[in-house]
C-alpha positions as CSV (number, residue, x, y, z in Angstrom):
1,X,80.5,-36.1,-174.2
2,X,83.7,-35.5,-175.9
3,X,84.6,-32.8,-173.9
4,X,84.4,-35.1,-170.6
5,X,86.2,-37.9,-172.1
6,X,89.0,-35.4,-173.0
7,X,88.6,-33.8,-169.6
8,X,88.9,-37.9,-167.9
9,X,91.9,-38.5,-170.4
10,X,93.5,-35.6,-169.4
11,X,93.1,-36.0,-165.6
12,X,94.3,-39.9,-165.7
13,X,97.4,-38.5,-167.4
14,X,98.2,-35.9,-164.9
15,X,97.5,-39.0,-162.2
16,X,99.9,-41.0,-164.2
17,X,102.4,-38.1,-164.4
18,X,102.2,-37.5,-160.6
19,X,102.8,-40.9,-160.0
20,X,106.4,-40.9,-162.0
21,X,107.2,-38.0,-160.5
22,X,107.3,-39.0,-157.4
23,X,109.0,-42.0,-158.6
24,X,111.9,-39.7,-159.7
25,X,112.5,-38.8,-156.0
26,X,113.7,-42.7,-155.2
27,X,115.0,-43.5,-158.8
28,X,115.7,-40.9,-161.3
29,X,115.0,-42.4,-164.5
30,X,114.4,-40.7,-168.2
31,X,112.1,-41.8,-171.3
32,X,114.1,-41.8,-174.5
33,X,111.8,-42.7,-177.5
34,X,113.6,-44.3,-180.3
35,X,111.9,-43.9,-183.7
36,X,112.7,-43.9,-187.4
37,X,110.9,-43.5,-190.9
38,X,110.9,-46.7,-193.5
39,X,114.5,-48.2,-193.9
40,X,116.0,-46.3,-191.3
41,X,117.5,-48.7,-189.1
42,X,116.0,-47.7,-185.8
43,X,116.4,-51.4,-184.3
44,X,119.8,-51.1,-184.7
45,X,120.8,-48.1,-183.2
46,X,118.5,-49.4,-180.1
47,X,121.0,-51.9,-179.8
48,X,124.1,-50.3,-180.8
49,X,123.2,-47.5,-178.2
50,X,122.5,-50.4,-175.6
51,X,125.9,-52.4,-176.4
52,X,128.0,-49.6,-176.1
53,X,126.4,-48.8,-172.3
54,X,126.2,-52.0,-171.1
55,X,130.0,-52.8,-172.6
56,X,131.6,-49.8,-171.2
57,X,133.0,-48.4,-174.0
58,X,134.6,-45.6,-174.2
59,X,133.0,-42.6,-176.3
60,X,135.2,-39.4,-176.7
61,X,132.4,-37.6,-177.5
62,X,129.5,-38.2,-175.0
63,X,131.7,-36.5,-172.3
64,X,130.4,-38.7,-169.2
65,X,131.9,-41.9,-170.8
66,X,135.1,-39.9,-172.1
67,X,135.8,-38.6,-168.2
68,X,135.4,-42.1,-166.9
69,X,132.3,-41.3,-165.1
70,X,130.5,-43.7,-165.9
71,X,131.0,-46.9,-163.4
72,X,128.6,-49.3,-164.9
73,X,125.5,-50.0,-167.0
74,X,123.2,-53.0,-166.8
75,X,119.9,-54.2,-168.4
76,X,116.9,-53.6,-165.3
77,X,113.6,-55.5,-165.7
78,X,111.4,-52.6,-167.5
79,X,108.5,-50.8,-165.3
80,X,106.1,-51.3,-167.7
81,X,104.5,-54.6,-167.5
82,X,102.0,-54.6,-170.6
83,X,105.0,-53.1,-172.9
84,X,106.8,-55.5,-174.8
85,X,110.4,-55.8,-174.0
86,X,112.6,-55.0,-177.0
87,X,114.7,-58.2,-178.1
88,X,118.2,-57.1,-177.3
89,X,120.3,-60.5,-177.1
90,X,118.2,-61.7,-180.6
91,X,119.1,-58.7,-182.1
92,X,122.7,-58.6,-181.1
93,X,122.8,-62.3,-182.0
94,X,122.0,-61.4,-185.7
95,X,124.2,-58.6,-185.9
96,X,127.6,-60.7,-184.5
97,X,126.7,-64.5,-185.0
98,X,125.1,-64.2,-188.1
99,X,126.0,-60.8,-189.8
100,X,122.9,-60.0,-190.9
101,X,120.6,-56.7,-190.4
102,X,118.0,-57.9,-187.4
103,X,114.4,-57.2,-188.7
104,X,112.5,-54.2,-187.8
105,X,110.0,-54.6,-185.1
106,X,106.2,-53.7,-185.7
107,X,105.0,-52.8,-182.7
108,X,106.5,-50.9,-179.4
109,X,108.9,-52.5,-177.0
110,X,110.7,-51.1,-174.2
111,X,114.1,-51.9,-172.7
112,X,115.3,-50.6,-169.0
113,X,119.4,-49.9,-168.8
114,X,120.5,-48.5,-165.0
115,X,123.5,-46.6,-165.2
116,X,125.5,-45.7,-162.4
117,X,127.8,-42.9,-162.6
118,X,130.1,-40.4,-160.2
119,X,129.1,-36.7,-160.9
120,X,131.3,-33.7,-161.9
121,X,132.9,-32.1,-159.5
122,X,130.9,-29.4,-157.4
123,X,128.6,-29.4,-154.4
124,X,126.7,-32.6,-156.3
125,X,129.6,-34.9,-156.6
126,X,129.8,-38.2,-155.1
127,X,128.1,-41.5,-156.6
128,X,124.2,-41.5,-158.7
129,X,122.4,-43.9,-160.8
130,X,119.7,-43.4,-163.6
131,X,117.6,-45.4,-165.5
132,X,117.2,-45.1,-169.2
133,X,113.7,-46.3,-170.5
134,X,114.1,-46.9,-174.0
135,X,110.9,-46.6,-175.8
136,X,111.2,-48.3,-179.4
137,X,108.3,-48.0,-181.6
138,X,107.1,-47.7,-185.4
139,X,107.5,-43.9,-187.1
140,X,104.5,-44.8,-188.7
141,X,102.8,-44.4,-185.5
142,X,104.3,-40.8,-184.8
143,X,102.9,-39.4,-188.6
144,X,99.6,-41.1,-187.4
145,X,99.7,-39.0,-184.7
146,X,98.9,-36.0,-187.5
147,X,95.4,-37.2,-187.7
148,X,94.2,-36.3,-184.0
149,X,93.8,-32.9,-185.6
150,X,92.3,-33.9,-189.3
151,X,88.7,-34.6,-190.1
152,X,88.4,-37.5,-192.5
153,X,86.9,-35.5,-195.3
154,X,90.3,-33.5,-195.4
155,X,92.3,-36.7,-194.9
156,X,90.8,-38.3,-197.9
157,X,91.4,-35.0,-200.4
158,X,94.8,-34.8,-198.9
159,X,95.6,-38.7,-199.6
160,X,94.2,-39.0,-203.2
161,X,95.7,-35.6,-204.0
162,X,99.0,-37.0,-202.6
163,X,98.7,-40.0,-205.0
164,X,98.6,-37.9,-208.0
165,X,101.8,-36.8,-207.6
166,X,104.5,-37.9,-210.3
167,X,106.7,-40.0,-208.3
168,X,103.5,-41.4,-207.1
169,X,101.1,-42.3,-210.0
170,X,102.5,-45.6,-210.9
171,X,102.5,-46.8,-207.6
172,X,98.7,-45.4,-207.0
173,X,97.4,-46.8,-210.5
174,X,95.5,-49.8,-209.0
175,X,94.5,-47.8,-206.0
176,X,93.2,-44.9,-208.1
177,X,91.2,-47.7,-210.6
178,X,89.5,-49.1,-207.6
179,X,88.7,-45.8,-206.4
180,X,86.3,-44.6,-209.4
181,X,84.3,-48.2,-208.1
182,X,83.5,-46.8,-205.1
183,X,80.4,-44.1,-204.7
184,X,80.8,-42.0,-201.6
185,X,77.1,-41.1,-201.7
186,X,76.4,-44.8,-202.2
187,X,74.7,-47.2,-199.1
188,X,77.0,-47.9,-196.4
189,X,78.2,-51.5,-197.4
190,X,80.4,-53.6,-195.2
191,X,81.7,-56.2,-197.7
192,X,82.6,-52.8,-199.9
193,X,84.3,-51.2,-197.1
194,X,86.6,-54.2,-196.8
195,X,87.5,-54.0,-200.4
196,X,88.3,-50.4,-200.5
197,X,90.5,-50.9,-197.4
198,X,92.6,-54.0,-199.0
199,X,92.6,-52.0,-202.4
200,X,94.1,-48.9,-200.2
201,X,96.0,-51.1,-198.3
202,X,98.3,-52.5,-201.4
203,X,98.8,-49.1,-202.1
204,X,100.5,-48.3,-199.1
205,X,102.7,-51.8,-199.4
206,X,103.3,-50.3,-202.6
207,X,105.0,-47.0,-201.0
208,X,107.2,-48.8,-198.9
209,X,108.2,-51.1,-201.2
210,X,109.1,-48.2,-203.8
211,X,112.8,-47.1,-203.6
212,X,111.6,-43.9,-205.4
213,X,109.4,-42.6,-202.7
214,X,109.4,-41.3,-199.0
215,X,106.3,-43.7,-197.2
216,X,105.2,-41.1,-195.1
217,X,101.1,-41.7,-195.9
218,X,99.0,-42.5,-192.4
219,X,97.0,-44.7,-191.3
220,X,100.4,-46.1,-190.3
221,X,98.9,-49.3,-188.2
222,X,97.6,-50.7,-191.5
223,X,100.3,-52.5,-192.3
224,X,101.3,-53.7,-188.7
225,X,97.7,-54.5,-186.8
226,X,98.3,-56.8,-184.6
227,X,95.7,-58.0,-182.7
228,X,92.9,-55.9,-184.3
229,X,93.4,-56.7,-187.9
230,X,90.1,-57.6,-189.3
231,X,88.6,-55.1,-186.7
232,X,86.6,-52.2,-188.2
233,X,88.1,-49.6,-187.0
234,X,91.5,-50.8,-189.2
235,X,88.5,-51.4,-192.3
236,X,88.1,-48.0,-194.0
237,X,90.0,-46.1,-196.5
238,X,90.2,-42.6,-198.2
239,X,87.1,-41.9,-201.1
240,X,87.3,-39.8,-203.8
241,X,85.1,-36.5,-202.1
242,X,84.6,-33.5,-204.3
243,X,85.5,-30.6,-202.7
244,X,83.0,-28.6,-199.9
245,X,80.9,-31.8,-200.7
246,X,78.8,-32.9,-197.5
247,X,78.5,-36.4,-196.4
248,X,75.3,-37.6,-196.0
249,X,74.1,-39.7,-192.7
250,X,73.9,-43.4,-193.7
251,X,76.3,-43.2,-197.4
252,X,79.4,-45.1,-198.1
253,X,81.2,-42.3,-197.1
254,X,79.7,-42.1,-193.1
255,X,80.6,-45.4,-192.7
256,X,84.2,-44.6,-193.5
257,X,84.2,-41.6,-191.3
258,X,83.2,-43.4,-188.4
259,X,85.5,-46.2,-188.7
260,X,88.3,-43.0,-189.4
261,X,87.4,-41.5,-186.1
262,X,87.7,-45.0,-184.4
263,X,91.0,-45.7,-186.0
264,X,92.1,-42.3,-184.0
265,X,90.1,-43.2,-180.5
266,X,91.0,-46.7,-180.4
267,X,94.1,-46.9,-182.1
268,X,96.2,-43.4,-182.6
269,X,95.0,-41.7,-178.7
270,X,95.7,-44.2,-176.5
271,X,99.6,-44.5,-178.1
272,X,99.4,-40.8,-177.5
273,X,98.2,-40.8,-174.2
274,X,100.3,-44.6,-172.9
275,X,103.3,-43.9,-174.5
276,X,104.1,-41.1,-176.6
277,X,103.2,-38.1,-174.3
278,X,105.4,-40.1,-171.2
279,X,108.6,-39.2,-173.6
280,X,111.0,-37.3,-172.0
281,X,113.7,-37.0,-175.0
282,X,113.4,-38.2,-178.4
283,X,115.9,-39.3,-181.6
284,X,114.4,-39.5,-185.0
285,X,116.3,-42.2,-187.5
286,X,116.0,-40.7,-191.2
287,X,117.3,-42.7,-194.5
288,X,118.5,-39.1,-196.4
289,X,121.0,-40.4,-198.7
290,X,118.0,-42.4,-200.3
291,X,115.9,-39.5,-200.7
292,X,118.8,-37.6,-201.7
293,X,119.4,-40.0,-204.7
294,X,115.7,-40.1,-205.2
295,X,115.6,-36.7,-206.2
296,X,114.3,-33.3,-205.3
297,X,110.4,-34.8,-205.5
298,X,111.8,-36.9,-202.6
299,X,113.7,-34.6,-200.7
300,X,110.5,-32.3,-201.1
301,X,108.3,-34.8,-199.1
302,X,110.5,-35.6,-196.9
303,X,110.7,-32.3,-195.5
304,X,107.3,-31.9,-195.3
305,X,107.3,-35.6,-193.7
306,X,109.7,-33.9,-191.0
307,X,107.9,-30.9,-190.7
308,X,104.8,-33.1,-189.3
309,X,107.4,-35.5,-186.8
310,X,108.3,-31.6,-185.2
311,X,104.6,-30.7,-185.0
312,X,103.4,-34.1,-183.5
313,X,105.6,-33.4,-180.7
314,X,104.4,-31.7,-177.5
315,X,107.8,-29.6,-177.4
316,X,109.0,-27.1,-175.0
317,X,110.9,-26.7,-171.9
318,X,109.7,-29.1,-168.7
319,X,108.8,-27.4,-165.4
320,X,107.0,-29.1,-162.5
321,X,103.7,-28.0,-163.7
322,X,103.7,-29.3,-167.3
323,X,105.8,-32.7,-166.0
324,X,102.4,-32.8,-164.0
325,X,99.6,-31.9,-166.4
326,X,101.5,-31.6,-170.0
327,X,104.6,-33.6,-170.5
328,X,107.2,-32.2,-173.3
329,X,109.7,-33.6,-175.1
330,X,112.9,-31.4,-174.4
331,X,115.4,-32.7,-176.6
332,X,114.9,-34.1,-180.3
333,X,117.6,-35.4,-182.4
334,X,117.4,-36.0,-186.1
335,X,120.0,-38.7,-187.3
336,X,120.7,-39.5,-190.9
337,X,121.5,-42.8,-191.0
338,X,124.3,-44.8,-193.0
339,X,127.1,-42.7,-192.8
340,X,129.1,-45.6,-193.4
341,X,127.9,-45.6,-197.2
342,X,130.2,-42.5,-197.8
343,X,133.1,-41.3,-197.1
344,X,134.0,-39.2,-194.0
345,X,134.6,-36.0,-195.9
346,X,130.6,-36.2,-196.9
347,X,129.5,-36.7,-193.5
348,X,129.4,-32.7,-192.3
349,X,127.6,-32.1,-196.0
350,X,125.3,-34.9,-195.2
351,X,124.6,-33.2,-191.9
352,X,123.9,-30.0,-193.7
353,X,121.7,-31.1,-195.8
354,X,119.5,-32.6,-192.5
355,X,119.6,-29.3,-191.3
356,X,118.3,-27.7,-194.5
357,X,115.2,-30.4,-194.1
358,X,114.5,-29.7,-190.6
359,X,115.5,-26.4,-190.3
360,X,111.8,-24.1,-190.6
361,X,110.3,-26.8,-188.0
362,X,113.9,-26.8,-185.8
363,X,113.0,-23.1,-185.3
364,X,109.3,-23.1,-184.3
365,X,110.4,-25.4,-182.0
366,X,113.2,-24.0,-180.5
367,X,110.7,-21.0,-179.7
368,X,108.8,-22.9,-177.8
369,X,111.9,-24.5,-175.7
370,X,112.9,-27.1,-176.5
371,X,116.2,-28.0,-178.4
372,X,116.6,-29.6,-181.6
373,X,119.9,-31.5,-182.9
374,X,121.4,-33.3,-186.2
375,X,123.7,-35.3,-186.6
376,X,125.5,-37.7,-189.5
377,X,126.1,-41.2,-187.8
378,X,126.2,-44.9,-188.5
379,X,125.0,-47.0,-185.7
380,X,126.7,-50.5,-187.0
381,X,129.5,-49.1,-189.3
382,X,129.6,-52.2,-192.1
383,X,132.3,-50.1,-194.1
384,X,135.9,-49.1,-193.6
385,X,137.7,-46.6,-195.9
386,X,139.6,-46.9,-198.6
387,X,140.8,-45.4,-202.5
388,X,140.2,-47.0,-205.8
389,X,141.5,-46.0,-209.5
390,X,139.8,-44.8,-212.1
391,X,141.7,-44.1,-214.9
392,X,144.0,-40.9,-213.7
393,X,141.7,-40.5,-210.7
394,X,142.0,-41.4,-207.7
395,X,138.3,-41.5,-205.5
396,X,137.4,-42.0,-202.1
397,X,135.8,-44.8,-201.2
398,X,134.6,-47.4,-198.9
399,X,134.9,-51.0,-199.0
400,X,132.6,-53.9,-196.9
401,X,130.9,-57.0,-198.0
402,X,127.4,-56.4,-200.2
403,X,124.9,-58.5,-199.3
404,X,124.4,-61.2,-201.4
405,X,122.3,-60.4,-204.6
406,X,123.4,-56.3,-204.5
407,X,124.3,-55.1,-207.4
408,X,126.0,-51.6,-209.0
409,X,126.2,-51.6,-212.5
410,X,126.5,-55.1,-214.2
411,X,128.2,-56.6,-211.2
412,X,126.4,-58.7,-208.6
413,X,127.3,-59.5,-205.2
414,X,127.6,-63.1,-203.5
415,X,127.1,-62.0,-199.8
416,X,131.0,-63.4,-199.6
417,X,133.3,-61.3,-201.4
418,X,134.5,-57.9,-200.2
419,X,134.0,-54.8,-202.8
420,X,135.6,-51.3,-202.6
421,X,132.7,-48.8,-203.9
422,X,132.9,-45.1,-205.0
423,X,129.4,-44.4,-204.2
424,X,129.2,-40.4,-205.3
425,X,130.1,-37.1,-203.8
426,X,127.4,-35.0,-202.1
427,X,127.5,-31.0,-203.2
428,X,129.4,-28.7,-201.1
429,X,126.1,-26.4,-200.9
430,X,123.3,-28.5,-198.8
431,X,120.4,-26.7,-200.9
432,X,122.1,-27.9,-204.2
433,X,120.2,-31.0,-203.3
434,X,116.7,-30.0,-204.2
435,X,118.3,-27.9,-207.2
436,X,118.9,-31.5,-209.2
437,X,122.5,-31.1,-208.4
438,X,122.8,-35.0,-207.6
439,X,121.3,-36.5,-211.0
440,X,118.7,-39.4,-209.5
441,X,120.1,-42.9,-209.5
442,X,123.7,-41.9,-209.9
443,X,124.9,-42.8,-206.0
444,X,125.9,-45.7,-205.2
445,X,123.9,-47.4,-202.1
446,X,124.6,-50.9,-201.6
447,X,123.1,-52.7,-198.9
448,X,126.2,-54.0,-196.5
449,X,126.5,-57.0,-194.1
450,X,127.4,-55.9,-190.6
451,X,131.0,-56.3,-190.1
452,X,132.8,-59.6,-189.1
453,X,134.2,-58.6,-185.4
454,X,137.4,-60.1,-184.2
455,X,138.0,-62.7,-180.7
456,X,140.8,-61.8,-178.8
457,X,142.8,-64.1,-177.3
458,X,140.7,-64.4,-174.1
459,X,137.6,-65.0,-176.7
460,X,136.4,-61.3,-176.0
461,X,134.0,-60.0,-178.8
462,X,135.4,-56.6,-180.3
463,X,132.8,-53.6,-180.0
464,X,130.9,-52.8,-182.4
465,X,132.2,-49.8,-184.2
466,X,129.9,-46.8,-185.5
467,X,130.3,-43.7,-186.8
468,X,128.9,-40.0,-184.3
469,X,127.2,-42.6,-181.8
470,X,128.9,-40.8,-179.1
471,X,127.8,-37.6,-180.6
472,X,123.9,-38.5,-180.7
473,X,124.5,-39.9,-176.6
474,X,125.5,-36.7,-175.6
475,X,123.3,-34.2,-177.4
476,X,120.2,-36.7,-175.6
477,X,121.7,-37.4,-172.1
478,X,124.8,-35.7,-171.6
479,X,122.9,-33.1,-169.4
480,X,121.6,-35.7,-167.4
481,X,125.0,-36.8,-166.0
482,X,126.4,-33.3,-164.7
């Protein structure tokens, strides 16, 4: 049975495929999935990259803008009806009316922009339009994506051995006391399997909460159910298994399997098979800077964090066929975010050290076809740059307002009051970072309000400014307007 329902899956998804490819013939159009790990301030590139489009700016660096190619851009009712769309005016309301960060959304939401634009000179000049289908949604989603592949026996070893790590064991302690409660051999008990899936899931909250840790752990739709919290296939958790130990038909440990495998047939395959597979190129939003001051232990997982985004992507060069049957992702970008919390002559270095993290995954992709980029950037850049004194020495820094309550050292911020900040030098060597080169704790991270953009005399809104935007457009669509 599993076979045909793979075989059916498979066969509406080549239907579905055929369908937009024909669709391409009247409207050429491209997927561009949007996604980020904890605190990476995906929403906000969304709608930085969506301003800049639909406000004509001009970006040096994504070439089709630069040229003046690009005639206009305009928001387009999205094709998918059942998708949410993704709250651009709310969002850009927060960031200019109010100055603050907008919140992260929890669920996937789509936004259409139609660009029109005059191609480069050849036998293909002359006037064409396409639409960009940007496809927001959770990175906790993508690492669930890992668990297609993973039986829940191996999940469960993997997840408690994970929570024995040292960066880990504090956050884990309640988990891990709850855990010895729980008999995996035991009767399959509904009222127990609820309480060993809150216990698991205020370990989780505890992850994302914890500065000191990369929250990488599936299942990722725990803390973001929707519509089927309470449901059973979002009530099981990992148990403590010994190793090679069999589970027994009926035991504590069954009913958690089969609520495992649910969470992946009812939950994890249809994102897979709806959304994710459709994705043409792809941009991954990564918060290095706080792993970086986190430590190696960090910087450890989130490689390995990384290493599982690459593999969950069907990768590889499209041809008809495999638009048809077995749609790849062509393009991925890493970004490290915040850019704007150091000065310019650490971006390149913090772009190095993405490389370093990426890099053994970049090339088994890059086998395979497809093309893998980095890049430093700042979608919102809250910071401008500037020097302070310190004694004889003179340090780069940047200076922007601190949200209210922020603090480095003994000082506290009001939410008001402008600050300039040293916040640290990254090492000139990229794999210094996991050598303990940057002591843990020692860079300085505030959390910045968006910047207060000025009215011109018309009553015209500045742009936005951002650091590498430009850079991150063209490595994802520059191709597409040749």
């Amino acid at each position: 049975m599993p076979f045909f329902n793979h075989l059916a899956s498979r066969a509406g998804s080549a239907a579905h495929s055929l369908w937009e490819a024909s669709g391409q013939l009247v409207q050429p159009s491209l997927r561009l999935g949007v996604t980020g790990l904890a605190r990476s301030g995906k929403t906000v590139f969304t709608t930085a990259l969506v301003h800049h489009l639909t406000r004509g700016t001009n970006l040096p660096a994504f070439r089709a803008s630069a040229e003046g190619r690009i005639r206009r851009a305009h928001l387009a009712p999205q094709p998918d009806d059942a998708v949410p769309r993704f709250p651009y005016e709310e969002h850009m309301e927060a960031l200019t009316a109010e100055r603050r960060w907008p919140q992260s959304t929890n669920r996937i939401s789509e936004l259409r922009v139609d660009i029109e634009y005059e191609r480069k000179a050849g036998w293909r000049t002359g006037p064409a339009s396409l639409a960009l289908d940007i496809v927001d949604y959770p990175g906790e989603w993508l690492l669930d994506l890992a668990l297609l592949d993973a039986g829940y026996a191996e999940w469960s070893r993997q997840t408690v051995a994970q929570s024995r790590k040292p960066d880990r064991v504090e956050t884990a302690r309640t988990w891990r006391k709850a855990l010895e409660t729980f008999d995996p051999a035991g009767p399959a008990d509904e009222v127990l399997a609820g309480k060993a899936s809150e216990a698991f899931k205020e370990y989780l909250i505890g992850l994302r909460t914890d500065d000191e840790t990369v929250a990488t752990t599936p299942p990722g739709r725990f803390l973001m159910p929707g519509d089927l919290a309470g449901s059973p296939a979002l009530t099981f958790a990992p148990l403590d298994l010994a190793t090679g130990a069999q589970i027994a038909p009926g035991s504590f440990a069954s009913l958690m399997e089969r609520r495992f495998e649910a969470y992946k047939t009812h939950v994890v395959r249809p994102f897979f098979r709806d959304h994710f597979q459709r994705i043409d190129r792809q941009i991954v939003l990564v918060d290095v800077l706080a792993a970086i001051d986190a430590g190696p232990v960090a910087l450890a997982e989130l490689e390995e964090a990384l290493d599982q985004v690459l593999m969950a992507f069907r990768t590889g060069r499209n041809t008809l066929l495999s638009r048809l049957f077995s749609p790849r992702a062509d393009k991925v970008l890493f970004a490290a975010t915040k850019a704007d919390h150091i000065h310019h002559t650490d971006h390149d270095r913090l772009d190095a050290i993405l490389r370093l993290l990426v890099n053994r995954a970049a090339r088994r992709t890059e086998a395979a076809g497809a093309r893998v980029g980095t890049v430093a950037l700042a979608s919102v850049r809250a910071t401008r740059e500037t020097t302070i004194r310190e004694g004889r020495e003179t340090l780069r820094a940047v200076a922007g307002v601190p949200e209210a309550g922020e603090r480095v050292g003994d000082e506290i911020f009001d939410g008001e009051t402008e600050a300039a900040i040293f916040p640290g030098e990254l090492p000139e060597t990229a794999s210094a970072v996991f050598e303990g080169a940057v002591t843990p704790g020692s860079l300085r991270f505030p959390r910045f309000r968006p910047p207060k953009l000025p009215v011109d005399a018309a009553g015209r809104m500045a742009k936005m400014p951002h650091i590498r935007l430009d850079r991150a457009l063209e490595f994802l669509l520059g191709d597409r307007f040749t």
